[in-house]
Each structure stands twice: as structure tokens, then as C-alpha cells.
N, C-alpha and C positions, 0 to 999 in steps of 0.2 A: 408099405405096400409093395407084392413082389411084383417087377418089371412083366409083363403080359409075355415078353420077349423068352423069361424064361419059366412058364406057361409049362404044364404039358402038349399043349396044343400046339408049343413052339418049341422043339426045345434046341438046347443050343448051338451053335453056329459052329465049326471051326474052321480053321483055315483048310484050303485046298492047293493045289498045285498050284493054281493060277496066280495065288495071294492071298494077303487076308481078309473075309471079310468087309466091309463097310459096316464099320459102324454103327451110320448112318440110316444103311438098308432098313424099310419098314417092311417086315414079313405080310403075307395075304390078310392074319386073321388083324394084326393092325392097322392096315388099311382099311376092313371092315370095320374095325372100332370105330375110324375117323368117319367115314362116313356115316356113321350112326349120328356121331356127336353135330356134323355138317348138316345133315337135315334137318337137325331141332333148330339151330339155326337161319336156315332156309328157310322154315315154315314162321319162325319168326320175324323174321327181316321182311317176307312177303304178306304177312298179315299186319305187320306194320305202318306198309304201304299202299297197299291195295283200295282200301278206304280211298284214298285220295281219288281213285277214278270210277270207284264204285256209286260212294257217295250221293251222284243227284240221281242213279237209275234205280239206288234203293231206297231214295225218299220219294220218289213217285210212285214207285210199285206200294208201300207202307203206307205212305201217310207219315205225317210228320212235320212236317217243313223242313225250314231253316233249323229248328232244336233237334232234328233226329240229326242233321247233317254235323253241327255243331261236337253231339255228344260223338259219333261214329268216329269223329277225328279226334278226341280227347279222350273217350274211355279207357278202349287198349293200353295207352300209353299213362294213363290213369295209374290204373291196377298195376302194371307190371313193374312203374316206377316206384312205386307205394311198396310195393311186396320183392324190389329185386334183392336186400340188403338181407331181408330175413330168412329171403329163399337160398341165399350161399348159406346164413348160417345154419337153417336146418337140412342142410346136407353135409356140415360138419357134424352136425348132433344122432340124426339118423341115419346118414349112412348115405355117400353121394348117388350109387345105383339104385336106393331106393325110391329116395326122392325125384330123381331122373326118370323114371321108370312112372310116377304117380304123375308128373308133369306132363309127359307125353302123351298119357290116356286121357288126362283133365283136358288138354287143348285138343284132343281130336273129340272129344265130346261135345265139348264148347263149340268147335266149330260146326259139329252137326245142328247144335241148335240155333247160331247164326243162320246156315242157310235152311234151315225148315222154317225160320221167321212169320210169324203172319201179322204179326204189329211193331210197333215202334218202341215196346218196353220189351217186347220178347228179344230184338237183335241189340238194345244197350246192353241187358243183361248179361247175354251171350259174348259182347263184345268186353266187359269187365271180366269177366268167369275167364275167357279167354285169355287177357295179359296178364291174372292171379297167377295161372297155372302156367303163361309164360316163363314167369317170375321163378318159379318151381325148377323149369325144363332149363334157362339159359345157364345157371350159375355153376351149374353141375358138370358141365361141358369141359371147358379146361381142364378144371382140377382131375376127372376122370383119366381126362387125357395125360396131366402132370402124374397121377398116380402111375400109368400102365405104362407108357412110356421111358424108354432111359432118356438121360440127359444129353446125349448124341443125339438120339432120334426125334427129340421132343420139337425142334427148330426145322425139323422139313414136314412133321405133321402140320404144326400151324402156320405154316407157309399156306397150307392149302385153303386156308383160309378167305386171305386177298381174293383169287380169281372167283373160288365158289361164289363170296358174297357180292365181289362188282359183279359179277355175272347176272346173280339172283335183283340185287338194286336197279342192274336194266330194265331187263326183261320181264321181271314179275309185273312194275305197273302196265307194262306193255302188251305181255299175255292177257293181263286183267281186264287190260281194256278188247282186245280182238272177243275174247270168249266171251263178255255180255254184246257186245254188237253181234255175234254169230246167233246169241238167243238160242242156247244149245237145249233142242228137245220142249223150246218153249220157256227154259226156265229163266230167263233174262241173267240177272246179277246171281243167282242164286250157289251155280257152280265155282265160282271163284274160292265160295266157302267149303263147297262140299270134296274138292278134290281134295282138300285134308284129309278126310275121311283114308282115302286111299297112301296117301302117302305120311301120314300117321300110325296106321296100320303096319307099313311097312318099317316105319322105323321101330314101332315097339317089339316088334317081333324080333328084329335082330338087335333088340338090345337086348333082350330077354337072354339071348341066347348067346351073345357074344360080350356082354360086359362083366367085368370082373366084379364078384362081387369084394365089397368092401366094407371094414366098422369102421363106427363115430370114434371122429381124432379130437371132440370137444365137447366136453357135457353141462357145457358155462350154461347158465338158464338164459333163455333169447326174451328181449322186451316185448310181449306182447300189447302189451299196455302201450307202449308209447309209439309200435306199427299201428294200430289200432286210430290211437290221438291222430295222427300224421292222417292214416288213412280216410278218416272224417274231416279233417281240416280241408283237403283237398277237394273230398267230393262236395261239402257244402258251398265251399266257393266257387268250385266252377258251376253247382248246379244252380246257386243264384247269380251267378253272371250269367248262365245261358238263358234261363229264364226269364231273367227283367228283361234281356236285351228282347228277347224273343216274343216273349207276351207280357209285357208291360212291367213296369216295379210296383206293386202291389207288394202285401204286406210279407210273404211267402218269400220273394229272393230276398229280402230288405233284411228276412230273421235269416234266412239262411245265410248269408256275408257276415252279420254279425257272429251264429253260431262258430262260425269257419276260422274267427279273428279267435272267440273264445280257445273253441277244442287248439289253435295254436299256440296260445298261450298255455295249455295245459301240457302239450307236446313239449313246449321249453321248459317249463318247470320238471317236465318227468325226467328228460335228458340229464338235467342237473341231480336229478338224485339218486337215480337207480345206478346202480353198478354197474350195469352193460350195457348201456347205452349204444343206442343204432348207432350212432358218430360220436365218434372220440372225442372229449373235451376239449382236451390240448389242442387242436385241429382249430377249431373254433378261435382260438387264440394268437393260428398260425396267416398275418396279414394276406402273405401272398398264396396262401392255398382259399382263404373267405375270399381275397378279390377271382380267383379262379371261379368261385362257386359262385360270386352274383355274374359275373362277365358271361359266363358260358350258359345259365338260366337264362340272362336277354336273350344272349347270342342265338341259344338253341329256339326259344321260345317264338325268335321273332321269324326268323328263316322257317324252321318247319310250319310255323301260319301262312307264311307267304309263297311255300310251296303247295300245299293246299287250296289256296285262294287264288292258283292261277289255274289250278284244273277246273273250280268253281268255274271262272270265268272263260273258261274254253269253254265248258260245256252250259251252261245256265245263260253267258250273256254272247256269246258266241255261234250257240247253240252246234259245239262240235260233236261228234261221236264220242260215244268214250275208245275207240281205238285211235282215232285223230290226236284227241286230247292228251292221250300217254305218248303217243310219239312225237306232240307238240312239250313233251315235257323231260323227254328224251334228250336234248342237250343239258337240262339241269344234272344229270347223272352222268353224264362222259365228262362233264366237266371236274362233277367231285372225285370221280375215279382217277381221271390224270392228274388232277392237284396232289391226291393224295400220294402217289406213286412219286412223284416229282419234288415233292418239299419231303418227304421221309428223310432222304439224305441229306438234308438239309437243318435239320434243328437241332442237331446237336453243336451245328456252329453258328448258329443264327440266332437260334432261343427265342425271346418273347418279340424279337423284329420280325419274326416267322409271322406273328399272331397279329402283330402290326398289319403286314402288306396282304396275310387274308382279309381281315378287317376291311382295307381300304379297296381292294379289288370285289368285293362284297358289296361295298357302299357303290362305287361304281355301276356293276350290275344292275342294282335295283333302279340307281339315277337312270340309266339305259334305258330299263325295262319303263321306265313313270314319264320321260320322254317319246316314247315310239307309241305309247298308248295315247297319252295327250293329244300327240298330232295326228294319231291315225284313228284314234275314238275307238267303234264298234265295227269300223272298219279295219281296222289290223289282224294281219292273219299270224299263224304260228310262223311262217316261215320271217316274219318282221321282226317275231320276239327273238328267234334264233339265238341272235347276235348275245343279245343281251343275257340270255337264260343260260347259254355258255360261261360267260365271264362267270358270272352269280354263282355257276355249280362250282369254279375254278376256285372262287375266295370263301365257298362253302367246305370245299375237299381241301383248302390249307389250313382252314381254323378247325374243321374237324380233326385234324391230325395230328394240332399244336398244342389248343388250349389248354386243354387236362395234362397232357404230357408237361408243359411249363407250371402249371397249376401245383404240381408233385415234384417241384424242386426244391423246397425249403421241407421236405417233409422227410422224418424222419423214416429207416426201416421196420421202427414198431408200429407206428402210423400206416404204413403203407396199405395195409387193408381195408382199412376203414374209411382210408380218405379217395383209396380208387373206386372202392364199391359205393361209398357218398355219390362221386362225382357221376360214377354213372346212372345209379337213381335220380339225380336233379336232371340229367338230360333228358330221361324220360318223361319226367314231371312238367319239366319246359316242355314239351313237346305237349303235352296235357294242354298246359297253358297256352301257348301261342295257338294251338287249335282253336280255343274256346276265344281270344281277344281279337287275335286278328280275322277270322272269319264276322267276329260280333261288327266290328267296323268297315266291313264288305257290306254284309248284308242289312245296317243302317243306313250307309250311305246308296246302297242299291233301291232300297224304297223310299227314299227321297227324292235322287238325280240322277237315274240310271247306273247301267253298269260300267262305260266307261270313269264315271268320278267314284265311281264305286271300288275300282282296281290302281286307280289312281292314290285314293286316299289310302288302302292299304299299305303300298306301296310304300309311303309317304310317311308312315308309321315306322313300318321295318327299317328306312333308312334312318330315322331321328332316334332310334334303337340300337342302330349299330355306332353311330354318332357319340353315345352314348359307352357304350363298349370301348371304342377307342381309348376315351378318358380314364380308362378304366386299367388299359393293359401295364400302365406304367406301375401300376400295385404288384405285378406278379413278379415271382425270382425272373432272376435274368436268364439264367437257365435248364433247361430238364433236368431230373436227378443225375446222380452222379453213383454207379452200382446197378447192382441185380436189385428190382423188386420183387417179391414174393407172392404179390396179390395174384387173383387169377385174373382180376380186369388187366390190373395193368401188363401182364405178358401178352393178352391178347391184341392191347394197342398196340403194345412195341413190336406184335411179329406182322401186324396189321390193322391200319387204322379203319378201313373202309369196314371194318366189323362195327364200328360204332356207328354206321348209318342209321343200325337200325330203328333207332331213337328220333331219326333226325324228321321224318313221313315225308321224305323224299322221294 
């Protein structure tokens, strides 16, 4: 692919009096590119989260209960974890700007049909349709970038990465929450979905216009069959765990957990036999990249539920605003922003003791948080949890930053694709998951003994999970790869970890 740099639209640079060039220098129409690629991002990482403070003002406008609220924080992250793996690869096969370009218009679509919602099956749907065509929009990103970009300039475009997404991780739950308390025009929650509309819009348009177009650099046949297997496997479990939990275990969740064990079992047998298997065999065989993969599935599973289940409880047992709520939840995010900035420099000499003392500074956290609730019940306010909700984002933003990067040190350079773009699928998935479990034991324990043992027992959970994780760190290499990897996930960690929040529905 030729460098954007020398484009007609750019062409080339030479030296002047002053000196030569920089390198480095990214011309106008490449800075346009990047922000193209930064908004698909943006609208991701902020539909990622927003749920969280949306949640109880769009099960009371809907209807629903508890199961609309359940699925709202699992779906998204559903579909887009189901579909991230095969959405790189049909951007290898068709062509990255096409596929980016089908991504962007499917999620500003999706989103209009989120906020025009009139029932509880119209905004799941919307909310699945949405992380599909996320799946489509995120993978495309980098490699676009890796295509147009030279090898000088490629390390200050994804620099700009870090600030856009801490940025967007603050302030999106936070705008979320102001603009449904403001009730703009009458519409309660409903704008949060619909400025998509607008700023989807805008990205399509200048990508139309400004991205390079590009061919398929692989024409391997992609497993449908077995995204397929994977993607039933998933929706059947969580839809009968939300279910029994929600209105009872009748015969309906009972088949559907069974079907969810089957279609998995069939997903293992397909892996085994097709040729292009979503995840590399070998990988499978590799101790310390599978202890990566169950470690960071708790890890991510149990934290993104238990960041959810404290906005539940600002707002349901609390009864805060949803702008209170997101700026009661506001230190969870300053804390993973500064982790993450602050252990970067750090893991290439620390390695998996990194992932240790997130681990422990995590477990911490949550003790904090299950102490200040205890003593202060229903009477504890955000400004109590503070302390606690601090720490928790700290050992949030060092295990985010660590695990997968430790996870990819016994991994080879042919592996390297398969095992980063694994790793980031199972994050989304865990985030599936911990939505659907840890809110299931909030809101059992909420209609038995109220809401403080209600946040308590959650709480309670996530810790005996990270507990669990700990036991676990000692499988992984000692530490991060060693060279260039090639994947587009994994450049994206390495030039910045806080990109992987988006996973995390923080």
C-alpha cells in the first residue's frame, strides 16, 4: 500500500533552508485520516459505556426490569466480542476501507434504532446490531492507519490515541449522565443514542472522502461456521442465565444453558478441524498465553460487572441522578487512566509482578468498597466510596495494561495475530459475561435483603474472582514479548493501553 504521505494529495516533502523535514511530521490530509479512524473509536468506547448510566432511566421509560437492564450491559459487548476476530479478517479479504466504511453506516443505523426504541426487544436488538457492526468498524482502524502511514509517522499518529480515549472514558459516562437529567426536548435517555446519528454522519463522510482506498491482502476462506457455533454458544448462555435468574428457571433457560454447553462443544470440535480456525491451535497448547486467556476472562468479567453494579446502585438503591451517578463513578476512571500511564514504563522490567500488584491493589479496592458499604449501608454517599473507587480504577488501569501484554510473551511472531485478536475478543465476551453474573447477584440479593447486602454480596463475589486470578498469575511467562509484533491489536496496546478500556464498561 503506497504511504498516503506520497498521495497526490501530498506530495513530497523536501528539504528547505531551515533543514530537513521531520519525518515524523503528519501532513493535514493525515491528520484527517486519524481523526476519522479516532471517531470510530470514540463512538465505540462511548457506546461501550454509556449503558452503565443509561441503564435504569431506559428500563423505566421501556419496561423490562431487571432482564432489559441485564441484557443492555451484555449485548454490545456480546456481538462485537463474537464478531471482533472475523471482522479483522474480512477486512483482510474485502478490502479494509470497505469494510470500515459498512461498519460506520451499520452503527450509525443501529444507533438510530436504539434511540427511537419503543420496547425492550426493539433496543436489545439494536443494542446486538450495534457491537456486530462495531466488530466491522474497530479492526479496520489501525491496519488503515498501518497501511497510509510510514513507519516514522505511524508512532505519533497512535500516540493520539491515549488522550482521545482517556478523554472519551471520562467524560462520555459523564456527558451520558448530564444529557438524560437535562431531559433534552423531553426525550430523557433517548439522545445519548441519537447523537450518533450526528457524529457518524460525520465520520462517514470524511472517510468516504479521505481514505485510501485499498485490495484484499488475503483470500484464506474465514470460519463462518464456527463465528457462527461461538456466537450461539454465547447468546444461549447468557440468555438463560438472564432469564432463570430474572423470571424463574423454567424449562426455557434450563434448554437454553444446556443448548449453549452443546453449540460449545460443537465450536470445539469445528476449531479442530477446519483449516482456519478463528484461534490458532498451537495457542491452545501455549500454558502461559491459555493461563492469559482464563486470568483476564475472570479478571475482565468480574470488574466490568462490578462497575456496572455500582451505577445500579447509585442510582436504584441510592436513588442518585444519573449525572451524580457518573460523577460518582468518576474516580473509577482517573484511576485507570493514571495506572495505566504510570505502569507502561514499567512492564517491560516487572513483567507478570506488574499483573501481581494490579491484582492486589484491585482486591484492595473492592475490600474498601464491601467495608464503607457495610458500615455505612444506604446511607453512604459517593463522596464515602471516593476512596475506594480510586484505588479499584488504579489496579483496574495496571491489569489492564499488563495482562494480555504478559499473556503474548511465550507467543510466537506467526501466532501473534491470532493470539492478540483472541485476547481481545475474550475481553469483550468477559465483559458480556460479568454483566449478565454479577448484576444476576445484585439483583437476587436486592429482592431478598435489600440494597445494601445487595452491593455487598456483589462486591464479595468480584473479590473471591480476583482471588482467584491471583493463583493464576503464576502460569503466565515471566515477561512481555521480546520484538515487533505485527498484529493490529497488539500495536494498539503497545502505543496505548487505555484503548482497551473499551471492553472493560467502565
Amino acid at each position: 500500500m503506497t504511504p498516503a504521505s506520497l498521495d497526490a494529495a501530498d506530495p513530497i516533502e523536501t528539504p528547505t533552508a531551515d533543514g530537513p523535514i521531520d519525518p515524523t511530521r503528519l501532513t493535514p490530509r493525515l491528520r484527517a485520516i486519524l481523526v476519522v479512524v479516532l471517531i470510530a473509536d470514540i463512538l465505540d468506547l462511548m457506546d461501550s459505556t454509556i449503558t452503565n448510566i443509561a441503564a435504569p432511566s431506559i428500563a423505566r421509560d421501556l419496561g423490562g426490569g431487571e432482564s432489559l437492564i441485564k441484557w443492555l450491559g451484555a449485548g454490545y459487548a456480546l456481538a462485537i466480542g463474537v464478531l471482533l476476530v472475523v471482522g479483522g479478517r474480512l477486512g483482510d479479504r474485502y478490502g479494509k476501507r470497505r469494510i470500515f466504511l459498512i461498519g460506520v453506516t451499520g452503527f450509525t443505523v443501529a444507533s438510530t434504532l436504539c434511540g427511537l426504541s419503543v420496547d425492550p426487544a426493539m433496543i436489545i436488538v439494536g443494542r446486538l446490531v450495534q457491537g456486530g457492526f462495531g466488530a466491522l468498524m474497530i479492526p479496520q482502524g489501525i491496519s488503515i492507519l498501518m497501511a497510509t502511514f510510514t513507519r516514522a509517522q505511524l508512532p505519533r499518529a497512535v500516540s493520539a490515541f491515549g488522550p482521545a480515549m482517556g478523554v472519551s472514558a471520562v467524560l462520555g459516562p459523564i456527558a451520558a449522565g448530564f444529557i438524560i437529567s437535562a431531559n433534552i426536548a423531553g426525550l430523557d435517555w433517548r439522545p445519548v443514542f441519537l447523537i450518533n446519528i450526528v457524529l457518524g454522519l460525520i465520520g462517514l463522510v470524511a472517510a468516504i472522502r479521505l481514505l485510501p482506498h485499498d485490495q484484499p491482502v488475503s483470500h484464506e476462506p474465514i470460519d463462518a461456521v464456527g463465528a457462527a457455533l461461538l456466537g450461539a454458544t454465547m447468546l444461549t448462555l447468557i440468555f438463560g442465565l438472564i432469564q432463570g435468574s430474572s423470571s424463574g428457571w423454567t424449562a426455557l433457560p434450563i434448554i437454553s444453558l444446556v443448548g449453549g454447553v452443546l453449540f460449545f462443544t460443537g465450536f470445539a470440535v469445528r476449531q479442530r478441524q477446519t483449516p482456519n480456525p478463528l484461534i490458532t491451535p498451537s495457542l491452545l497448547k501455549n500454558r502461559g498465553f491459555t493461563s492469559g486467556l482464563v486470568l483476564g476472562l475472570g479478571f475482565f468479567a468480574a470488574v466490568s460487572g462490578l462497575a456496572y453494579v455500582i451505577s445500579l446502585f447509585f442510582q436504584l438503591v441510592l436513588h442518585l441522578s444519573p449525572s451524580s451517578a457518573a460523577l460518582g463513578l468518576a474516580p473509577v476512571m482517573v484511576g485507570i487512566i493514571a495506572a495505566s500511564i504510570v505502569c507502561r514504563p514499567l512492564l517491560t522490567s516487572l513483567g507478570r509482578r506488574l499483573v501481581v500488584i494490579g491484582l492486589v491493589t484491585t482486591l484492595l479496592g473492592t475490600l474498601g468498597l464491601w467495608l464503607t458499604v457495610l458500615a455505612k449501608g444506604t446511607s453512604v454517599t459517593p463522596w464515602l466510596t471516593a476512596p475506594s473507587l480510586l484505588v479499584l480504577g488504579v489496579g483496574m488501569g495496571a491489569c489492564f495494561s499488563t495482562i494480555y501484554e504478559v499473556a503474548l510473551g511465550d507467543v510466537t511472531h506467526e501466532e501473534a495475530g491470532s493470539a492478540s485478536g483472541s485476547l481481545s475478543a475474550v475481553q469483550q465476551l468477559a465483559t458480556a459475561i460479568g454483566s449478565a453474573i454479577v448484576t444476576t447477584v445484585f439483583f437476587s440479593v436486592l429482592r431478598n435483603s435489600g440494597g445494601a447486602k445487595a452491593m455487598t454480596a456483589s462486591v464479595l463475589v468480584v473479590a473471591i474472582v480476583v482471588v482467584v486470578c491471583l493463583g493464576l498469575v503464576w502460569l503466565l511467562p515471566r515477561s512481555t514479548p521480546v520484538g515487533e509484533m505485527d498484529s493490529d491489536m497488539t500495536r494498539i496496546a503497545e502505543a496505548e493501553p487505555t484503548v482497551l478500556m473499551d471492553g472493560a464498561a467502565v
